[in-house]
matplotlib code that plots the C-alpha trace (Angstrom):
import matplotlib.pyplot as plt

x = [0.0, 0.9, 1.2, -1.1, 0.9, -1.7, -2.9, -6.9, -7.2, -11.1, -12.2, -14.2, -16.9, -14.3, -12.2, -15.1, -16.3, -13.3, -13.3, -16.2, -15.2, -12.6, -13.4, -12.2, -13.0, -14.1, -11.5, -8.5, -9.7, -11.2, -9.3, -6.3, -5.8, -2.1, -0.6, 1.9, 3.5, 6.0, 7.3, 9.3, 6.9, 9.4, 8.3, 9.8, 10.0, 11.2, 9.4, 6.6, 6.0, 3.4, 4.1, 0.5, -3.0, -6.6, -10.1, -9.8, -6.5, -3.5, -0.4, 2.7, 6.2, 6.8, 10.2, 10.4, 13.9, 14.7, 13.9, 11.1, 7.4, 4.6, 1.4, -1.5, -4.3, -6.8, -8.3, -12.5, -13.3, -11.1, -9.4, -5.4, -3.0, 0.3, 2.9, 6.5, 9.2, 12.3, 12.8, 10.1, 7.4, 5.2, 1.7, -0.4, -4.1, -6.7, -6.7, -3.1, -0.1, 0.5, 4.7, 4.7, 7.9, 9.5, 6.6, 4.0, 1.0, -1.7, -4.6, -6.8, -11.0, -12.2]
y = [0.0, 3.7, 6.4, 9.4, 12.4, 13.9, 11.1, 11.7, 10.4, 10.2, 9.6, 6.2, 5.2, 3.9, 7.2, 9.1, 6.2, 6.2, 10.3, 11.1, 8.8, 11.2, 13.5, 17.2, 20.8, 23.2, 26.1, 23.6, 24.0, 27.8, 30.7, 31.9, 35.2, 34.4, 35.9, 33.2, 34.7, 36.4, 33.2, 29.6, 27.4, 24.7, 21.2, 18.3, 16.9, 20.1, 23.0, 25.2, 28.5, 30.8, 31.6, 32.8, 33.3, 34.7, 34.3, 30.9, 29.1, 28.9, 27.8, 26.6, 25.2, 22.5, 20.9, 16.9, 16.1, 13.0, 10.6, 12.1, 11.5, 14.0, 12.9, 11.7, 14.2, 15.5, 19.0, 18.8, 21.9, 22.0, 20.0, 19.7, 19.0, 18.3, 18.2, 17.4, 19.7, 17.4, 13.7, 11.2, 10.9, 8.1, 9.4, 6.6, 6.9, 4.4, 2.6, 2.7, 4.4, 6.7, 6.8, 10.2, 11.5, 15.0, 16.6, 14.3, 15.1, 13.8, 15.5, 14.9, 15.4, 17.2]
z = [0.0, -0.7, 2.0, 0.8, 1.2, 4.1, 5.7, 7.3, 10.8, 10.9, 14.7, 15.7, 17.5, 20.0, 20.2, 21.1, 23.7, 25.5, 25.4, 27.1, 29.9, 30.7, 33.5, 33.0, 34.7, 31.9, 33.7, 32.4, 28.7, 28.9, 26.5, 29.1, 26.0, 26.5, 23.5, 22.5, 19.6, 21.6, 23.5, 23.0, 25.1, 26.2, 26.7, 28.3, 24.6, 22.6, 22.3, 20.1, 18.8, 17.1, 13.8, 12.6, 14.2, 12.6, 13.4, 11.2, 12.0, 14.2, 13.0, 15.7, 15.2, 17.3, 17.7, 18.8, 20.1, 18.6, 20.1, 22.6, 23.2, 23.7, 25.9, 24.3, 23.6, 21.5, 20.6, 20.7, 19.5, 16.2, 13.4, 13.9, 10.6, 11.3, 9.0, 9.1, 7.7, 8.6, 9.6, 10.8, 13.7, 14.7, 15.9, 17.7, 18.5, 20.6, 17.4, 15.3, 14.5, 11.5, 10.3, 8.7, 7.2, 5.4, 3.0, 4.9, 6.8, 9.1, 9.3, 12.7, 12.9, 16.2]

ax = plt.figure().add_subplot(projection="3d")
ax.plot(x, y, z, "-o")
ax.set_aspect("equal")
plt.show()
């Protein structure tokens, strides 16, 4: 088989089971208006940055050391493309794992 250059992560039945079972406060996902265009958030695997934000779209740089793993997570109230620049990642979800490399993309449903 293939790879597609952007590869669509559509979100099952089982994904959205096994989401709403997790219990959140609504203040730990509420708008802080932190204007992050002016920092380097630092991360335990690398860090991100933000390169360009309207109304419609936001658009960060992260850096992965190699090696390193970010936490799983997920963004409910919009889609999230990722696309690599330079070398490879490995992206797992509840029900696979997507090897995307240089010029590649995954692109992730709410």
């Amino acid at each position: 088989m293939t790879s597609a250059i952007i590869q669509r992560f559509v979100v099952s039945e089982k994904d959205k089971e096994t989401l709403a079972k997790i219990v959140y406060d609504t203040k730990d996902i509420s708008d802080d208006f932190f204007d992050y265009s002016k920092v380097i958030v630092k991360k335990p695997w690398g860090y991100e940055y933000l390169i360009f934000e309207n109304e419609s779209v936001a658009v960060w740089i992260l850096y992965l050391k190699p090696g390193a793993l970010t936490s799983m997570h997920c963004h409910p109230q919009k889609r999230t493309s990722l696309v690599v620049l330079e070398g490879s990642v490995e992206c797992s979800s509840l029900k696979g794992k997507f090897e995307r490399t240089s010029g590649e993309a995954l692109m992730i449903d709410q």
